[in-house]
C-alpha positions in Angstrom: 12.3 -31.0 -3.8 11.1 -32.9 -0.2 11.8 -36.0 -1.4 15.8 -35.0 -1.5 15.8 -34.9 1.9 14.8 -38.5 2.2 17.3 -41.3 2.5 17.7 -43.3 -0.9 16.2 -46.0 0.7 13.2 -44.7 2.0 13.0 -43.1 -1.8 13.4 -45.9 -3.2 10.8 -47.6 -1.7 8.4 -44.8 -2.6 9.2 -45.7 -6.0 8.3 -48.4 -6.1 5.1 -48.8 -4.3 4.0 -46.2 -6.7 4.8 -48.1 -9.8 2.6 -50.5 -8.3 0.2 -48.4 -7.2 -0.1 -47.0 -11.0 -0.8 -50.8 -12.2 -3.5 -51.7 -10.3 -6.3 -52.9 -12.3 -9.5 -50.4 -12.5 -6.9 -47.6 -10.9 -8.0 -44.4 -12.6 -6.4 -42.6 -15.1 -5.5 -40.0 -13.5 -4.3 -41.3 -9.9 -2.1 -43.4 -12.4 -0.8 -40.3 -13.9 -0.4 -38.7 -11.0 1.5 -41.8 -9.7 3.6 -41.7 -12.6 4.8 -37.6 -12.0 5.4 -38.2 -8.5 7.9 -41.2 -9.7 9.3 -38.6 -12.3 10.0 -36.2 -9.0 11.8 -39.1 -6.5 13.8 -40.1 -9.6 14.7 -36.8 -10.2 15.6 -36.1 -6.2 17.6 -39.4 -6.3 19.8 -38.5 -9.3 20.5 -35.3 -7.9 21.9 -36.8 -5.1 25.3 -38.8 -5.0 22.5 -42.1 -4.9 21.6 -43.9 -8.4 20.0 -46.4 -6.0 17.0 -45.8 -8.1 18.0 -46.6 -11.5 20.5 -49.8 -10.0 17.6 -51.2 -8.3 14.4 -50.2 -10.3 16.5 -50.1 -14.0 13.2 -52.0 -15.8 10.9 -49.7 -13.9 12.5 -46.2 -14.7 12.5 -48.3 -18.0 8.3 -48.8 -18.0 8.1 -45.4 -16.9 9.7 -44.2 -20.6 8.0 -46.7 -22.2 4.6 -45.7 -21.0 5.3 -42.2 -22.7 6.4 -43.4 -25.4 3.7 -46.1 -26.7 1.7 -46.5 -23.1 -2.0 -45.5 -22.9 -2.6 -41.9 -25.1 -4.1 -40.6 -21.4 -1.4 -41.6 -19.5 1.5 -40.3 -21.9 1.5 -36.6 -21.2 2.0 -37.6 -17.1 5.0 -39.4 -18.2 6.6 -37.2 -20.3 6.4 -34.6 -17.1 7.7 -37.2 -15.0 11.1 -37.8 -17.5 11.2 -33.6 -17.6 11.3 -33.5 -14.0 13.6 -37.1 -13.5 16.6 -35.1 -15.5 16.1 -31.7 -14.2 19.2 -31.0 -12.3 20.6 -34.2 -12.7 24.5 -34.5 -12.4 26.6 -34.1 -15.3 28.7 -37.6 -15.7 26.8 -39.8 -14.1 26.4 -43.3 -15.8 23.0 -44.1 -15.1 21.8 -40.7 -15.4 22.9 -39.9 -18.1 21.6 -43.0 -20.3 18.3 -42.1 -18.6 18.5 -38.7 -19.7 19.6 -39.5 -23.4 17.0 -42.3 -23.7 13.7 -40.1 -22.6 15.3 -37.0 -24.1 14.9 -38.9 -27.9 11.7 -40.3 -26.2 10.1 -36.7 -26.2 11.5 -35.4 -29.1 10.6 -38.8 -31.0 6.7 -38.0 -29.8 6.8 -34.0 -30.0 7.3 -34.7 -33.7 5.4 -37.4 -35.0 2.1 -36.4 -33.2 -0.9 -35.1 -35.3 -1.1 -31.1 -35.5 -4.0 -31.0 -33.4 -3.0 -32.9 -30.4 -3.0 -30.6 -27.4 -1.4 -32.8 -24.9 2.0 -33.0 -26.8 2.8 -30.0 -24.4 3.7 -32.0 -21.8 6.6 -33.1 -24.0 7.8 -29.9 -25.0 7.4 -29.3 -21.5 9.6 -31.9 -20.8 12.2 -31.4 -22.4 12.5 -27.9 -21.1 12.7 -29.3 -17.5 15.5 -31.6 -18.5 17.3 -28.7 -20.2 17.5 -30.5 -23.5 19.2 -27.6 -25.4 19.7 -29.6 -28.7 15.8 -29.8 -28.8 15.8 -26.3 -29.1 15.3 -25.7 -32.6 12.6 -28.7 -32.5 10.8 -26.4 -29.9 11.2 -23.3 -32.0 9.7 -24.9 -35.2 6.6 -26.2 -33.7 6.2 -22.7 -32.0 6.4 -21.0 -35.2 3.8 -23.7 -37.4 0.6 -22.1 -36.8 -1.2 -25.0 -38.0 -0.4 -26.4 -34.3 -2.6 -26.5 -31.3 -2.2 -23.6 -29.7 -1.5 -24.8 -26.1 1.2 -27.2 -27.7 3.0 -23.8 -28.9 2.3 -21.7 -26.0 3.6 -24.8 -24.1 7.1 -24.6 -26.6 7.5 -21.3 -25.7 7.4 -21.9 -22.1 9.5 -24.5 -22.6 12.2 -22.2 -24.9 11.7 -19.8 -21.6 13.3 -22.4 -19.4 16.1 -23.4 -21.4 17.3 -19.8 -21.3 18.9 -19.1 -24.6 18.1 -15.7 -26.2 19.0 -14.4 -29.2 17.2 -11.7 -31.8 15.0 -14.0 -33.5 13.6 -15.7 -30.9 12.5 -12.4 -29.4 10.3 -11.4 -32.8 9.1 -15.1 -33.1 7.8 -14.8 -28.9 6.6 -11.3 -30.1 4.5 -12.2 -33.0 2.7 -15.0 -30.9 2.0 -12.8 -27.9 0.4 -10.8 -30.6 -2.1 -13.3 -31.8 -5.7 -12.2 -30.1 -7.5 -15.3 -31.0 -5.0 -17.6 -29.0 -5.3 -16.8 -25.3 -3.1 -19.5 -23.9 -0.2 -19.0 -26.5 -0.1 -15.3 -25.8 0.0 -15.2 -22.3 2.7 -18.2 -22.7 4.6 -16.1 -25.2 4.8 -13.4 -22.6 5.9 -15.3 -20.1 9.0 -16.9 -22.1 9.6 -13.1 -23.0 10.3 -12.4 -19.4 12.1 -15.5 -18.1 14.7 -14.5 -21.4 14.6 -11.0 -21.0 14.5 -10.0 -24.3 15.5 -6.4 -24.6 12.6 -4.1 -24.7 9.8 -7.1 -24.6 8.5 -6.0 -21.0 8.3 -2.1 -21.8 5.9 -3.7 -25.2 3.7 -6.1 -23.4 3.0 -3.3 -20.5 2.2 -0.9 -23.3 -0.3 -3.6 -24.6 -1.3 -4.3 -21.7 -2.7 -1.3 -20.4 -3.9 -0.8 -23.8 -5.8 -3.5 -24.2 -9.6 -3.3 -24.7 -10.6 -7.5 -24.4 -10.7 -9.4 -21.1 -9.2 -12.1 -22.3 -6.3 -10.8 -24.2 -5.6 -8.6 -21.8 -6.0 -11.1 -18.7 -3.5 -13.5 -20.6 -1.2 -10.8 -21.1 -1.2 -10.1 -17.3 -0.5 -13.6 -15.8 2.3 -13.2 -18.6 3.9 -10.1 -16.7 4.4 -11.9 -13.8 7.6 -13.0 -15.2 8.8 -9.8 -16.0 9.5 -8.7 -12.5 10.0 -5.0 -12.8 8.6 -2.5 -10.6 6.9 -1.0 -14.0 5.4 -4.0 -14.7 3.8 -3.9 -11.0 2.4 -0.5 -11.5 0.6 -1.8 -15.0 -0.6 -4.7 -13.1 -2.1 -2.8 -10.1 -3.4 0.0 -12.3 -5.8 -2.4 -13.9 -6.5 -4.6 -10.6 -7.7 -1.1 -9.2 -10.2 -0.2 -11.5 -13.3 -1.0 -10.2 -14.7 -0.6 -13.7 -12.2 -3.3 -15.2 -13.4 -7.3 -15.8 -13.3 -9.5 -13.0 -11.0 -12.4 -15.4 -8.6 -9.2 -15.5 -8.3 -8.4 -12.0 -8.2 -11.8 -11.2 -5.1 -12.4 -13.6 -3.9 -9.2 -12.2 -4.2 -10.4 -8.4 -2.3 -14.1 -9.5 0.7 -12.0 -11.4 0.9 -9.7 -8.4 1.4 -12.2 -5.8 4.0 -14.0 -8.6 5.8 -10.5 -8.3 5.5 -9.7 -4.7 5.9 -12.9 -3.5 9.6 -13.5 -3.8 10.8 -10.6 -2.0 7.9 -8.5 -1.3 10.2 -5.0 0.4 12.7 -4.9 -2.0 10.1 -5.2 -5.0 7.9 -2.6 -3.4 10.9 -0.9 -2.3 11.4 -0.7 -6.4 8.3 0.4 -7.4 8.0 3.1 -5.1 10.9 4.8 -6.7 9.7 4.0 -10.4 8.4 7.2 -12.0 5.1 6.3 -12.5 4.8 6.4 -9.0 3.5 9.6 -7.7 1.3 9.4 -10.9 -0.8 6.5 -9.1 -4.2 7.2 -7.8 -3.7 7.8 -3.5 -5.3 4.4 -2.3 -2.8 2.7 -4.8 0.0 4.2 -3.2 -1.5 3.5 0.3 -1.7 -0.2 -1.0 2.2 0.5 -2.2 3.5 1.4 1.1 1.2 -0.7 3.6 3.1 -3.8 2.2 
């Protein structure tokens, strides 16, 4: 988002010194992935600019860049498939060079969500990918691997993340998100599930996850479930969060998860969200040092 503020020319030479930078021999692999990302994010800030001086100058770079995710070094492919996410997110609409970039790495990520083994964790970064670039006709790609259960686990907890971003809701992807934030033996899918559930707002998914939630009797579950109600945002979703953080009784990997959702909540707009919760029902029900918490924020 900096990088925007930049002149094209001073991004533009960014860009390139980090291609270089990424093909130095003996560089590791992940300062090369790391190079490659950070090209994914001055693209991206140059294409959402009126510039293309990117993609006229550097058109067989940005072209390396998708190449490298697409048949590059297995290591190195998740990084790019991130940096082609975050190259198209927010691009403009119409623009020539943008949008053959965008159609190229969008097949790119597809072409590798799909033909990668089962058990390949770091496919994620693709479905990640194309949930940054908005890619809604990948959509139904996404929903199928979240559904095959015969896939990793963080590849489907990283589709429905990615399902969360493009923002299309509708019934059935509500049960399908609800089944997998039901699945106690997959931490990272759960909590993932949960999270898509509440950057959708599914109908009656928060008031569900708060009941398990509070309910729940393992650490783990239970912390996943929490980091997952930080994108829920509602002030009953708070009061779950700190009931649990406030037990001195409850696991530390709980209130841990319940300290990270919290400052997710509160952070945006800390008065009006406490402002919120004060008024929520279950307010004067709270134990006196929560409330004093409440009202000294």
């Amino acid at each position: 988002q900096r990088s925007a503020h930049l002149a094209p020319a001073v991004r533009l030479a960014a860009f390139g010194t980090l291609r270089k930078s990424a093909e130095v021999p003996g560089t590791p692999w992940l300062v090369r992935g790391l190079s490659q990302v950070a090209m994914g994010a001055i693209l991206g800030a140059d294409l959402r600019t009126d510039s293309d001086a990117i993609l006229k100058a550097e058109a067989k770079t940005a072209a390396w860049l998708q190449d490298q995710a697409l048949s590059g070094p297995r290591e190195g492919r998740p990084f790019c498939a991130l940096a082609m996410g975050l190259a198209s997110h927010g691009r403009r609409v119409g623009s020539f060079y943008a949008e053959g970039f965008h159609t190229r790495s969008e097949w790119i990520l597809r072409e590798r969500l799909q033909a990668g083994a089962r058990s390949d964790r770091m496919l994620g970064a693709f479905a990640i990918g194309l949930g940054l670039m908005q890619a809604h006709t990948a959509r139904d790609l996404l929903i199928e691997q979240l559904k095959e259960r015969a896939r990793h686990p963080m590849l489907r907890g990283h589709c429905a993340s990615a399902l969360g971003m493009l923002g299309q809701r509708d019934p059935e992807l509500g049960i399908v998100l609800l089944a997998c934030s039901r699945e106690r033996s997959q931490v990272f899918l759960h909590m993932e599930a949960a999270r898509a559930l509440g950057m959708l707002g599914v109908a009656g998914a928060s008031e569900k996850l708060q009941r398990r939630f509070v309910a729940e009797d393992k650490p783990s579950v239970a912390a996943g479930l929490g980091l997952g109600l930080a994108a829920h945002g509602s002030p009953a979703a708070a009061a779950a969060l700190l009931g649990r953080f406030s037990d001195p009784k409850e696991a530390i990997g709980v209130r841990v998860s319940c300290t990270l959702a919290l400052g997710v909540l509160l952070g945006s707009d800390p008065a009006q969200t406490v402002r919120r919760m004060t008024e929520h029902a279950n307010y004067t029900a709270l134990p006196a040092g929560m409330r004093r918490f409440l009202d000294s924020l």
